[in-house]
C-alpha positions in Angstrom: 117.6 118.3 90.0 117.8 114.8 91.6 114.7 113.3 93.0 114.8 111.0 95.6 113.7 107.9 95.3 109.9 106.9 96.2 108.7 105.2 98.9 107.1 102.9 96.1 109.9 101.7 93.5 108.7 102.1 89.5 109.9 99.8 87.1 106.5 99.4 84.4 104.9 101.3 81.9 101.7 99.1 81.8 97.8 99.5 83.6 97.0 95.8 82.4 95.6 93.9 85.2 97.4 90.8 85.6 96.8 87.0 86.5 99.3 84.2 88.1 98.9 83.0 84.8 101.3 85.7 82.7 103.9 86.2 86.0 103.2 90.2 85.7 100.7 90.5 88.6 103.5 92.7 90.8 103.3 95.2 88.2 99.6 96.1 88.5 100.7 98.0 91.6 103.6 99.9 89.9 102.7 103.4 90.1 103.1 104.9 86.4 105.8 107.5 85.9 103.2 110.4 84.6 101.6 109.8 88.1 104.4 110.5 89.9 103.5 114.3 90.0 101.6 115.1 93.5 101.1 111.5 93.8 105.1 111.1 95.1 105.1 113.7 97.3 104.5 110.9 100.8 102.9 107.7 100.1 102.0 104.2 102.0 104.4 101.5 100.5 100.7 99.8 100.6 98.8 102.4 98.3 96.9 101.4 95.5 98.0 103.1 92.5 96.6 106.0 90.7 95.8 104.2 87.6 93.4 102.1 89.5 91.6 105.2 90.2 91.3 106.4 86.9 89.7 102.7 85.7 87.1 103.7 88.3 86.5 107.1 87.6 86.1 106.1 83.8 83.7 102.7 84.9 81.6 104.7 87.0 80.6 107.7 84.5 82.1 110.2 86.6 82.4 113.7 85.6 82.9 117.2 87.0 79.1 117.2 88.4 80.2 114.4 90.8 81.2 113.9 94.2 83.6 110.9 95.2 84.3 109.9 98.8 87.0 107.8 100.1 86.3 107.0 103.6 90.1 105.4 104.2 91.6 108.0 102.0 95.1 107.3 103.6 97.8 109.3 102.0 95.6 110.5 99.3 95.4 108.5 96.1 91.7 108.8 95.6 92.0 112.0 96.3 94.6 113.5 94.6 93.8 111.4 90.8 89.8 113.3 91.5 91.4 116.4 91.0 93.4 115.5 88.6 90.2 114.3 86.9 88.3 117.0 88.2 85.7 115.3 90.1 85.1 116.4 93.2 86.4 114.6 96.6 85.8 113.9 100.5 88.2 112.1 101.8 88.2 110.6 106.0 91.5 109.2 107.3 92.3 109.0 111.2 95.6 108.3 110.8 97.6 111.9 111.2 100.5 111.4 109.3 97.9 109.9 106.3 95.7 112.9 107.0 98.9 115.7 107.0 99.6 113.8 103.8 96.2 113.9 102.1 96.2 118.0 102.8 98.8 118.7 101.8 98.9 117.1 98.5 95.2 118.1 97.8 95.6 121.5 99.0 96.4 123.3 95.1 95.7 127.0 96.3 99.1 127.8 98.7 100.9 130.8 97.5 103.7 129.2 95.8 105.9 132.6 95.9 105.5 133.0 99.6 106.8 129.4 100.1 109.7 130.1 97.7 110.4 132.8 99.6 110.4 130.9 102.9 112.0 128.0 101.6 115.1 130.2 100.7 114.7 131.5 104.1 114.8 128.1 106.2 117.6 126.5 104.1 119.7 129.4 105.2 118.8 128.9 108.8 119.2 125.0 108.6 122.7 125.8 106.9 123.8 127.5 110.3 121.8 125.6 112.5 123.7 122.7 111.1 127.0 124.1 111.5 126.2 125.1 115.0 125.9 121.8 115.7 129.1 120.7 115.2 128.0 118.9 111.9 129.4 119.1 108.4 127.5 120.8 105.9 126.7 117.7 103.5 124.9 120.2 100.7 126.7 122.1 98.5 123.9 124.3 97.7 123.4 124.7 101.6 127.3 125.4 102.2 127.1 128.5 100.3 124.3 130.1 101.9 125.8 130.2 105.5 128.0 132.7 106.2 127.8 133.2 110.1 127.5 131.1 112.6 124.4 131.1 115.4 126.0 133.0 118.6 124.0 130.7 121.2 123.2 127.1 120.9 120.1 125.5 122.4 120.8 122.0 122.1 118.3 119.9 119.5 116.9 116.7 120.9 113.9 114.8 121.0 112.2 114.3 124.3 112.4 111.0 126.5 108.8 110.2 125.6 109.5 110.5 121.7 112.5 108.7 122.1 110.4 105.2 123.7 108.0 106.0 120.4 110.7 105.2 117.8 111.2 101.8 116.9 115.7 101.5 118.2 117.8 101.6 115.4 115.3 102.9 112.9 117.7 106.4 112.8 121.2 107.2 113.6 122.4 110.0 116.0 123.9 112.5 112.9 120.8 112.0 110.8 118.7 112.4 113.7 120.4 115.8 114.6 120.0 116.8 111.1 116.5 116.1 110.8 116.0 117.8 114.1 117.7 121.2 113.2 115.1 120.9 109.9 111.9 120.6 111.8 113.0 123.4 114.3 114.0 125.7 111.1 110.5 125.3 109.6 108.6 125.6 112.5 110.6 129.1 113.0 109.9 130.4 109.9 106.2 129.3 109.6 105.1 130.0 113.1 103.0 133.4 111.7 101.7 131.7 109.2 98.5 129.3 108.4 99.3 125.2 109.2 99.0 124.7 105.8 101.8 126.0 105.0 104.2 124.4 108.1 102.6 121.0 107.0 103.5 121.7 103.4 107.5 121.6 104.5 106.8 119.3 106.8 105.9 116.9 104.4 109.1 117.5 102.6 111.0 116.7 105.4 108.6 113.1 105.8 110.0 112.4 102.7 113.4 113.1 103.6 112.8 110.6 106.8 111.3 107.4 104.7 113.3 107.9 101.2 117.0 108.4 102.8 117.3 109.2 106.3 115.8 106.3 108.6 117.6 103.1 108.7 114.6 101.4 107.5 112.7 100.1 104.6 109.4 98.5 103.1 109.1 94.8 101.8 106.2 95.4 102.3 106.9 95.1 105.9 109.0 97.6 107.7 112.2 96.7 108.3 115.8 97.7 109.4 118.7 98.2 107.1 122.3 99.1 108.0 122.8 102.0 109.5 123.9 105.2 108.1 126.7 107.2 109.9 125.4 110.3 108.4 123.2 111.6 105.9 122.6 114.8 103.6 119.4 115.5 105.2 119.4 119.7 104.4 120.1 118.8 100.6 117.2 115.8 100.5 114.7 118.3 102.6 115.9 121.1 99.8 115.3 119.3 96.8 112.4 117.4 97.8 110.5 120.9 98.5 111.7 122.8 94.9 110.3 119.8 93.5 107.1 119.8 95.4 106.9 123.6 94.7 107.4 123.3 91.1 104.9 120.6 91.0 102.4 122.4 92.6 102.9 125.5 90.8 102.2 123.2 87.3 98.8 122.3 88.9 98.2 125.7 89.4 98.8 126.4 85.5 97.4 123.2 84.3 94.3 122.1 86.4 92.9 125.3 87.5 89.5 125.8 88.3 90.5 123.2 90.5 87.2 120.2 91.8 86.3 121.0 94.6 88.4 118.6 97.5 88.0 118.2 101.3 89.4 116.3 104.3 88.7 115.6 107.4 90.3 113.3 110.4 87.6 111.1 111.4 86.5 107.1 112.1 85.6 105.6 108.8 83.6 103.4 111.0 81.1 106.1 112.5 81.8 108.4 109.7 80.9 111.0 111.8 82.7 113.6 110.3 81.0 113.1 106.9 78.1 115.1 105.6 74.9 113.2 104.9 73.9 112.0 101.1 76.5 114.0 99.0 78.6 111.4 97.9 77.8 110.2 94.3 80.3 106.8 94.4 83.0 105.7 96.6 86.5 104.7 95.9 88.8 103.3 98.9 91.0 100.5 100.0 90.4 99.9 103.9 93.0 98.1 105.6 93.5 94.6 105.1 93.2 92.3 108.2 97.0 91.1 108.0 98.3 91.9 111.0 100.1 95.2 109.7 100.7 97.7 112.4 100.1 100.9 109.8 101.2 103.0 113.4 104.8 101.3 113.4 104.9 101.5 109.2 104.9 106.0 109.6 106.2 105.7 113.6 109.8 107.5 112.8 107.8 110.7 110.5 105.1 111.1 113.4 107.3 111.4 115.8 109.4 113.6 114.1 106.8 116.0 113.1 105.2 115.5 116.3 101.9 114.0 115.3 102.6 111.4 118.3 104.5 112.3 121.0 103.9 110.1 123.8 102.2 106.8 124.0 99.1 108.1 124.8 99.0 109.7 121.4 99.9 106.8 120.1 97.1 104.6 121.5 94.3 107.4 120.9 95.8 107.0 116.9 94.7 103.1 117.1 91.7 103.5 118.8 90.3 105.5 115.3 91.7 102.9 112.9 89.9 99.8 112.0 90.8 96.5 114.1 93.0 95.1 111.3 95.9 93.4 113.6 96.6 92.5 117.4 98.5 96.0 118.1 95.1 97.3 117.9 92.7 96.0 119.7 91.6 97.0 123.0 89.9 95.0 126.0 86.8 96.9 125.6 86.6 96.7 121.8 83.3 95.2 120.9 82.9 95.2 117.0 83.0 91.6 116.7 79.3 91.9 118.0 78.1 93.3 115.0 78.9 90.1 112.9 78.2 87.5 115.8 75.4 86.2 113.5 77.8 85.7 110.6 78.2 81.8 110.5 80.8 82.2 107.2 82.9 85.2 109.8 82.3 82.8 112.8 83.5 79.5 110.8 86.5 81.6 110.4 87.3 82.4 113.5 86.9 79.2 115.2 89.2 77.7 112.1 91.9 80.0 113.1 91.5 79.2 117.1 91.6 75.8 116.3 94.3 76.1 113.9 96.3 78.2 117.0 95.4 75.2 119.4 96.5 72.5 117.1 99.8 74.2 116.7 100.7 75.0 120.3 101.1 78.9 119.7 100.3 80.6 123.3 101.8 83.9 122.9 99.1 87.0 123.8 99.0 88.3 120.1 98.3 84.4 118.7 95.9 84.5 121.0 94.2 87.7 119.5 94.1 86.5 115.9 90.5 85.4 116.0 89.4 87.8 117.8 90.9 90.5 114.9 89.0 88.7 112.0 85.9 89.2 114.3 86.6 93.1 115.2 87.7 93.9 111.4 84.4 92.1 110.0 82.4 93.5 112.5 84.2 97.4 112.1 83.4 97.5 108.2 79.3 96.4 109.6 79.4 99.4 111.3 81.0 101.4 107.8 78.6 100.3 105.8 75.5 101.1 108.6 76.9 104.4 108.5 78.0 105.0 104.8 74.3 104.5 104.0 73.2 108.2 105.1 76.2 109.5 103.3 76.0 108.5 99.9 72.9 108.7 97.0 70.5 106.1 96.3 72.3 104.0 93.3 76.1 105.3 94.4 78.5 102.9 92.8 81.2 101.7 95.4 84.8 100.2 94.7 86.6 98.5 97.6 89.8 97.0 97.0 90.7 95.2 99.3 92.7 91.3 99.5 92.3 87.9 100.5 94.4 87.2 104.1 96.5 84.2 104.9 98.4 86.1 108.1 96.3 84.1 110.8 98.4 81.0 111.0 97.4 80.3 107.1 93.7 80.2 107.7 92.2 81.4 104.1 90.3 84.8 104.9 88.4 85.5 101.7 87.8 89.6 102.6 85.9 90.7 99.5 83.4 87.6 99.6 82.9 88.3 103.1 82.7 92.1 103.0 80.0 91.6 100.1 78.3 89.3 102.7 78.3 92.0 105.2 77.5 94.6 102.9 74.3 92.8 101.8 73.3 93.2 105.1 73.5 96.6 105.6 72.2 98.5 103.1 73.9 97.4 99.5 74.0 95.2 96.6 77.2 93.7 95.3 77.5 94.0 91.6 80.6 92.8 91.0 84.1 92.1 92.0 86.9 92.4 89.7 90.5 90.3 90.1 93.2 93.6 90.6 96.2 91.3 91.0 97.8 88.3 92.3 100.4 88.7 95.2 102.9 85.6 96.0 103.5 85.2 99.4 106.9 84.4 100.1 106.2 82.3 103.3 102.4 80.7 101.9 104.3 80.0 98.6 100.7 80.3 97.3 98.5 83.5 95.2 96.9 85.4 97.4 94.1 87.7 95.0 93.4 91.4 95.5 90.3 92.6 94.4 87.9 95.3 93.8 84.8 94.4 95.5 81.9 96.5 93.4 79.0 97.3 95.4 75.9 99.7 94.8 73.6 101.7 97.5 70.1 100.0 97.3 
């Protein structure tokens, strides 16, 4: 079987936590090849890895009898290495493609013969939906199971509003028919059936998207690469699904009685969403405030599986997520208020207005980048207000989270100034390891990651 490659290349063997000193720090991020399993199935080219996880799980004393709660569980890290652990989880993420990811890859108890059974059933369909559309069959293993063709044709296309959502050039016409005749096969064949198990292809198919099919990848940023005439999306959507089958149906043999594991879609701000005071620690990575747009990083696989479909969508998406860049933030956004006291946050900010004056930069989005700091400082005030009724007395928290040069190379320490915050609302800091050491390619300078430590008074 060949697996397609990972959003998240691995090249390294080793968990050791690494300094600027020894040139290895890159490889503290490497996701381990006995991860892979679950783990692979859709991930942020930004997620932690699982090994980081497991240091946690280990540090903290966790066992079976406890409860772990990632409030920005993303596409399911935390999560996923719980059950793998088995410690229970409850994971928040307001993201939809994160969230679709984060169920699906937690969600251990789908009946793995009815999905073979409906996997054969939608390759056959895609097969002659394919050939109906004029396309060449690209799979071999799909060439052989259609034998007729579809005797009407209702043409495949994505509507005007999805096609403003997609950043242009980010996927060619064939691929994009391909990937169209995919979706419209498994939402066929699923339509009687839970939405666990639609979401379960449909994540197959989001791998298909980011790992072959879009003319884009991850360095970190998202960018665009050359683009493809055509490519084997039926065979990529095939594999990728008998691989996720098989790997589920290994959990199933191996892990069972599964921890207990929930998610919800919810603010990690307001953490409303979140029952009170049954969390026993807490390991997450909130964003960074680095002026990533995590809605442009998944736009093409929301789209597709029509998590966003119109910009309204889109903006009701960024008004959930934390204020961590300029595509984000709203008129009537007021975090910032909640750190207006903060004279090391407020230093900050004027540093990087000043810094913006100095240099002449007048565009609207400069002109945003102290107002961010302020709305991202003041949004994880409000996390930790509210994370205080939702954990025990004592909980043991572990943020990782990194140091920020993004705002026209103004130092933004995040884990000194979130242990600042988080002084002030309810917490202790009790630590804060050194993860790794990223070189920025345009700061030609270290920028540290950490793992700010933190305990519930």
């Amino acid at each position: 079987m060949i697996i397609p490659r990972s959003r998240l290349s691995a090249t390294a063997d080793s968990t050791k936590i690494t300094t600027p000193t020894d040139g290895d720090s890159e490889h503290s991020n490497t996701i381990l090849p006995v991860d892979r399993p679950i783990h692979d199935w859709y991930r942020f080219v930004l997620s932690f890895p699982p090994h980081l996880v497991r240091k946690y799980i280990q540090a903290f004393g966790l066992t079976s009898e406890h409860t772990v709660l990632d409030p920005f569980c993303g596409t399911g890290t935390t999560l996923v290495e719980c059950r793998k652990e088995r410690v229970h989880s409850f994971g928040v993420e307001a993201h939809p493609m994160a969230y679709l990811a984060s169920r699906v890859k937690t969600n251990w108890s789908l009946d793995t013969a009815l999905l073979s059974r409906l996997l054969k059933k939608i390759c056959q369909s895609i097969a002659c939906e394919i050939v109906t559309e004029g396309l060449p069959l690209l799979s071999l293993q799909l060439r052989m199971t259609c034998e007729t063709r579809a005797q009407y044709r209702i043409p495949i296309e994505l509507s005007d509003d999805e096609e403003r959502l997609i950043p242009e050039g980010f996927v060619s016409p064939k691929p994009l028919r391909r990937l169209l005749a995919v979706r419209r096969c498994v939402e066929t064949h699923t339509n009687l059936y839970d939405q666990d198990v639609r979401d379960f292809f449909f994540l197959a198919l989001a791998h298909c998207i980011v790992n072959g099919a879009g003319n884009f990848a991850f360095g970190p940023e998202i960018y665009r690469v050359k683009p493809k005439d055509d490519y084997d999306v039926e065979g990529h959507f095939a594999r990728q699904a008998q691989l996720m089958l098989y790997e589920l149906k290994k959990a199933q043999r191996e892990l069972a009685p599964f921890a207990e594991c929930a998610v919800v879609q919810g603010d990690a701000r307001t953490l409303d969403t979140v029952p009170d005071g049954g969390a026993d620690a807490l390991i997450t990575s909130p964003p960074y405030p680095n002026e990533k747009d995590y809605t442009r990083t998944t736009r093409v696989e929301s789209v597709l599986l029509r998590l966003v479909t119109s910009r309204r969508d889109l903006r009701a998406v960024k008004s959930l997520l934390l204020r961590s860049n300029t595509r984000n933030v709203f008129v009537d956004d007021n975090d910032e208020e909640w750190v207006k006291d903060c004279p090391e946050i407020r230093r900050i900010c004027e540093r990087i207005e000043q810094r913006r004056t100095e240099l002449n930069k007048t565009s609207g989005f400069e002109r945003l980048y102290y107002k961010v700091v302020g709305h991202y400082f003041g949004g994880m005030a409000r996390h930790f207000t509210a994370l205080c009724s939702k954990i025990k007395r004592g909980a043991k928290c572990a943020y990782v989270v990194g140091d920020q040069l993004s705002f026209l190379m103004v130092p933004v320490p995040t884990a000194k100034l979130l242990g600042v915050i988080a002084e002030r609302h309810g917490f202790r800091q009790i630590g804060c390891d050194l993860w790794r050491s990223r070189f920025g390619t345009k700061s030609k300078t270290y920028v540290r990651e950490e793992i700010l430590l933190l305990e519930r008074r």
